[in-house]
N, C-alpha and C positions, 0 to 999 in steps of 0.2 A: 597867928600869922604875923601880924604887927604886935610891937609893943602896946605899956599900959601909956607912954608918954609920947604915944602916936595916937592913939586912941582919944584921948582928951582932948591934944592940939584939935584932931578933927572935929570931935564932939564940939566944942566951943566954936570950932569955925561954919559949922554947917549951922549951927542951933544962930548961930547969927545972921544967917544968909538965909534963913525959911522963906525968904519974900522972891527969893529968886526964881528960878525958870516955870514955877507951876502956874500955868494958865489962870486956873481955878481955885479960889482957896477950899481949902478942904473945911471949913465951917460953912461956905455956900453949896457943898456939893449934893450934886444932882441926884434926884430916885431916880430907878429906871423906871418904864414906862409896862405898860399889861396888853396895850391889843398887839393879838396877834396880826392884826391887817398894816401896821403899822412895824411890826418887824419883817412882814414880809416887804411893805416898801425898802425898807434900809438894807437891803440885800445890797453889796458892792456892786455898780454899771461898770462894766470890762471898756476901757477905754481902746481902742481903735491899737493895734499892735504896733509896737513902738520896732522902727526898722532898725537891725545890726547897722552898725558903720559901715559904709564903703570897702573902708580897709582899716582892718584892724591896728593898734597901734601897742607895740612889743617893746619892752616886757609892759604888762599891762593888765596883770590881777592885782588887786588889792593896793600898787605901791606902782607909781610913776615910773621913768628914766630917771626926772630932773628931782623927785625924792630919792632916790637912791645915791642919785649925786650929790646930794644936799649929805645927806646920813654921813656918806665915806667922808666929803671936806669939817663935816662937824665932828665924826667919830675919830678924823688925825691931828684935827687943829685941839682937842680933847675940850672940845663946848657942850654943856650942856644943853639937853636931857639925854642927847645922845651917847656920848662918852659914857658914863654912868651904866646906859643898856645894853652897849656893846661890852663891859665886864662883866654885867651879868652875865649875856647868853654864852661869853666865851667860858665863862667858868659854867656853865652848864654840861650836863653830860655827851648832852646831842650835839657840841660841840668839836669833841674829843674825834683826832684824826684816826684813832684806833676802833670809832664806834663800829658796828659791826650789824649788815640788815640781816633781819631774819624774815624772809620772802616763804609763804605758804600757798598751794596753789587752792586751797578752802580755805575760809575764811571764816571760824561760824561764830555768831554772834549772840546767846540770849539776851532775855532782859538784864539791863546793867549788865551787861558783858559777862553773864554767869548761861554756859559756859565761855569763858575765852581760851579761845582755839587763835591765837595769834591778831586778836583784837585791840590789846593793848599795840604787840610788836609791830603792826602795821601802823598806828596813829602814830607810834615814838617813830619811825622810821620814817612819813613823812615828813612830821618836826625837823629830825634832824637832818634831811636833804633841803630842805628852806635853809635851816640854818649854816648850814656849810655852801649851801648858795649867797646866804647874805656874806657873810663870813670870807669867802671869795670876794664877793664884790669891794669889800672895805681894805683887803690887804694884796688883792689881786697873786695871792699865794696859790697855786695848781694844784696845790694836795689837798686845796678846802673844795676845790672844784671837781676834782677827781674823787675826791669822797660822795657828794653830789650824785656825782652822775653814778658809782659805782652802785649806791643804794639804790636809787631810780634802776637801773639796770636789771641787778637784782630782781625787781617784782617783775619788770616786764617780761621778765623773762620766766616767771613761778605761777604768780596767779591768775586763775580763772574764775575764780564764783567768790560768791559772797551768800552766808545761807545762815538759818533759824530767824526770830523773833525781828534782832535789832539789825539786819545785813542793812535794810535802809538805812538809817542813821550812822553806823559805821563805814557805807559804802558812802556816806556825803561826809561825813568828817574826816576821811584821810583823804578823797578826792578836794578836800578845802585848799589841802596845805601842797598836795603834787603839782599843778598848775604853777602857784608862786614859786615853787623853783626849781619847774621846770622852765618856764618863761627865764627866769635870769639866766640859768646855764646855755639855753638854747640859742636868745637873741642878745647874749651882751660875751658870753665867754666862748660859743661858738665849740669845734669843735667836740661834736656826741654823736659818733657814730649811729647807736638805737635811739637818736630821738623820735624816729617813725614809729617801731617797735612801741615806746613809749606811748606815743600818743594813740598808737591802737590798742591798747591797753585801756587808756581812758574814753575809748568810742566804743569798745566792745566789753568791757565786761564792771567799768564804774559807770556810766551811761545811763545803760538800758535799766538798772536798776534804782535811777532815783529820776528819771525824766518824768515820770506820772505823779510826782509829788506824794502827798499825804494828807489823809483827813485826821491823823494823829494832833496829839498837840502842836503848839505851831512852832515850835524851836524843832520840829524832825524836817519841817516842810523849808522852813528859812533855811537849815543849814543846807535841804538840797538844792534849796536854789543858788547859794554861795560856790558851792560844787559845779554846776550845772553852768554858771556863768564863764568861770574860768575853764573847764573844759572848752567852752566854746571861743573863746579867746585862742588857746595855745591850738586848736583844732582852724582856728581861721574858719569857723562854720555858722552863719550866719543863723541858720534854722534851728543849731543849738540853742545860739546867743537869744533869740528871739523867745526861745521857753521860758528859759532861765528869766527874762521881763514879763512874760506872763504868768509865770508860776507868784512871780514878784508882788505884778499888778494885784492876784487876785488875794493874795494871803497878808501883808502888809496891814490893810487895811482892817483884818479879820485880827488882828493881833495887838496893836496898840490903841486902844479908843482914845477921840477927839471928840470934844462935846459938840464939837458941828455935825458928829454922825448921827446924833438924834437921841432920845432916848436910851438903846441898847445900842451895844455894838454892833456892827456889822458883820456880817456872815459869809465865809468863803462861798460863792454859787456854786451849785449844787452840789455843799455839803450834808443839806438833809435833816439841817437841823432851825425847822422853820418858826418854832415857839418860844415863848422867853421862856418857859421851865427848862429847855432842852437850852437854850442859849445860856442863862444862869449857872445853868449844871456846867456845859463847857467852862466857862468862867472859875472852877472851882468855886460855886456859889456865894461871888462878890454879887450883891445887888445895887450899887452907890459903885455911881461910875464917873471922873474923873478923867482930866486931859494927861496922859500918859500912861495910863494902869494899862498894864498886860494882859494875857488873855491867860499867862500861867502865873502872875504876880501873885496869887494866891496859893498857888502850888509851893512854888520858893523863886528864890531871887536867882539862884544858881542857872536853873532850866530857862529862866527868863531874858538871863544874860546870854547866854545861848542864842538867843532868838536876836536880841538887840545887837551885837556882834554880828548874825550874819547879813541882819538890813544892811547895819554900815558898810562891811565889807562889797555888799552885793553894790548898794549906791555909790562907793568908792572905783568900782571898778567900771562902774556905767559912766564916771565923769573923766576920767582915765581917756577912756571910748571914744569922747564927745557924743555919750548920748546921756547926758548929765539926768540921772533921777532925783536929785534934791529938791528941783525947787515942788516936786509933787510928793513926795513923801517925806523930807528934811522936817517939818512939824509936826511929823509922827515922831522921829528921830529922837530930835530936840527933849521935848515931853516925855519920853521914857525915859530919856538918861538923866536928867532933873527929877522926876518922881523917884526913880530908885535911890539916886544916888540921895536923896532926901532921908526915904525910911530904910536906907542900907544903916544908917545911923542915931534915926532920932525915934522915939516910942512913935508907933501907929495912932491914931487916933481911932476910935473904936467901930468905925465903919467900916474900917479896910482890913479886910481879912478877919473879921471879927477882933479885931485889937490886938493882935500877934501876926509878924513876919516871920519866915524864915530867909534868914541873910545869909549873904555867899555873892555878891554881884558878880566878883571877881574883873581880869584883867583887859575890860570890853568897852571901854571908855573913850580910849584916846583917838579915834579915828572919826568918830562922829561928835565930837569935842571938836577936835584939828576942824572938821570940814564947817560945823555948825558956827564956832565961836569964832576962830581963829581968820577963817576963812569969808566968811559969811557976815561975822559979826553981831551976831546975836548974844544980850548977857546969857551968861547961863555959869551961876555964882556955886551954883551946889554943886553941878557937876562936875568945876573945876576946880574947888575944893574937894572932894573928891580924887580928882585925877591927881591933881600937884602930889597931895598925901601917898599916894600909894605909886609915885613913881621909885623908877623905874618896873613898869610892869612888865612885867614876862612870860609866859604860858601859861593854857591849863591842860597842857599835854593834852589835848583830844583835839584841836583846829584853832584853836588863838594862840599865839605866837608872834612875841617879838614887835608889838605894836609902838612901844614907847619907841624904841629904834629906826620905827620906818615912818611915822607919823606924827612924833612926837615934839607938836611947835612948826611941822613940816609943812607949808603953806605951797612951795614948790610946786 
């Protein structure tokens, strides 16, 4: 994907920056601990249910008013790092005014989309109504918007169900990307007929199927709650919104360890898995645990970034809100995008993961960067080596999309 002469630049600049965002050094890290009465203390306490806003405030998943406005004044005045992302996605396919939705009223989904029954068609077809909604917003052109809504239109009008194996996880990865531009067509370009149509769409048949979460791994249950939040945004439905913070609350914490959690990680309540062989085993049988390791870091970095992607997104859209989740989860954040972005490029040391990663972070960086660094003010040297290198970042065609564009240096 990158050169050999991007590769090295990085190599050299991360390998000099290993003192930066890890809590802990990996020569002091932690064993995990054996009694079981002691993991069942560290069970997560469900904090008191955090209230939706008063009143919602539009457009408002994943990306501001005043970043959007930011995006367009930097993507005309041609300032980077925006300028740069908006060539990208316009020279993308999902950009093209001839793109064309392909709406199924099933949806079926195996494991890794084997079979796909219009699994890919649906996720590109989200992508590309965001991006003709972004794409609208920068050149206030009506054929990027009418593309938009035409695609959007399409489904509402085709599908009913979502079925086999992975319909969770498919039915929370294109409900990621419908919200974000729905919200910009709806409240900034106005004019959409079905956008009721639409949004009973996303109450009646993307909804009901990922509101109960998952005791899957935790990149199925993150991205439902990425889903889950924005529904409840463009729905103006408080009782949504309020899941999608508790699905939040209780999986968060089950997913990036922090050495203040105690010996083991912490455990989704009543997931069921109340001993450290069974807690281990989740883990992908890391035992040396560490301030930012994941709960799939051992799986691979790919599935992991997954997971880290839709905290941000989720916390991006709670500050949005005014119902800011950073300052209680932004330390899990932090910590996971400094750990990967560490062994996305330098040899493992032989604890973690048995002395072998599988790498693939991919393009899940910039928005909890933008909030943690930028915003916040916290160093965080690996991460953003990491991010500078691999801008402008762009999709990975399943729910990240477009983040260098909408976030990138966006403080707004």
């Amino acid at each position: 994907m990158h050169s050999r002469s991007l590769t090295s630049v990085l190599v050299a600049a991360v390998g000099a920056l290993l003192a930066g965002v890890l809590a802990v050094p990996v020569s002091a890290a932690p064993s995990a601990g054996t009694a079981n009465a002691a993991v069942r203390a560290n069970v997560a306490a469900v904090p008191p249910s955090q209230a939706a806003p008063a009143v919602f405030t539009h457009p408002g998943v994943g990306v501001s008013r005043t970043q959007l406005d930011t995006m367009r004044s930097r993507v005309n005045a041609g300032t980077a790092p925006q300028a740069a992302a908006y060539s990208q996605m316009m020279g993308s396919r999902y950009a093209s005014l001839s793109y064309t939705p392909h709406p199924r009223a099933v949806v079926e989904c195996g494991s890794y989309s084997n079979p796909d029954y219009g699994c890919t068609d649906e996720r590109e077809d989200a992508i590309a109504a965001y991006t003709h909604a972004l794409a609208w917003y920068v050149t206030r052109n009506a054929a990027h918007a009418d593309k938009a809504i035409q695609i959007m239109d399409a489904w509402s009008a085709t599908v009913r169900d979502h079925t086999n194996s992975n319909a969770p996880l498919q039915t929370a990865w294109a409900a990621s990307s419908w919200p974000k531009a729905a919200e910009i067509i709806k409240h900034v370009h106005g004019n959409w007929p079905n956008s009721g149509r639409f949004g009973t769409m996303l109450r009646n048949v993307y909804y009901p199927e990922i509101q109960n979460g998952s005791d899957s791994n935790g990149n199925w249950e993150l991205s439902m709650t990425q889903a889950v939040i924005g529904i409840g945004v463009f729905l103006d439905d408080k009782g949504i919104y309020d899941r999608a913070v508790s699905l939040y609350r209780d999986r968060v914490p089950a997913f990036v360890y922090l050495t203040s959690d105690g010996p083991l990680p912490r455990t989704k309540p009543g997931d069921g898995r109340d001993t450290r062989d069974e807690i281990i085993g989740y883990w992908h049988n890391q035992t040396t645990f560490v301030n930012g390791l994941a709960q799939e870091t051992c799986r691979d970095f790919v599935h992991t970034g997954y997971g880290i992607a839709a905290m941000t997104q989720v916390a991006e859209t709670s500050r949005i809100q005014g119902q800011d989740l950073y300052p209680e989860f932004g330390e899990r954040i932090r910590h996971a995008l400094g750990f990967h972005a560490t062994y996305e490029l330098n040899t493992p040391p032989s604890w973690l993961c048995g002395g072998s990663v599988n790498r693939g972070l991919g393009p899940v960086t910039e928005v909890g960067y933008n909030a943690m660094h930028n915003r916040l003010g916290n160093a965080m040297s690996n991460t953003e080596a990491y991010t500078l290198a691999r801008r402008p970042m762009g999709t990975n065609n399943l729910f990240v999309a477009w983040e260098t564009l909408t976030q990138g240096d966006n403080v707004s």
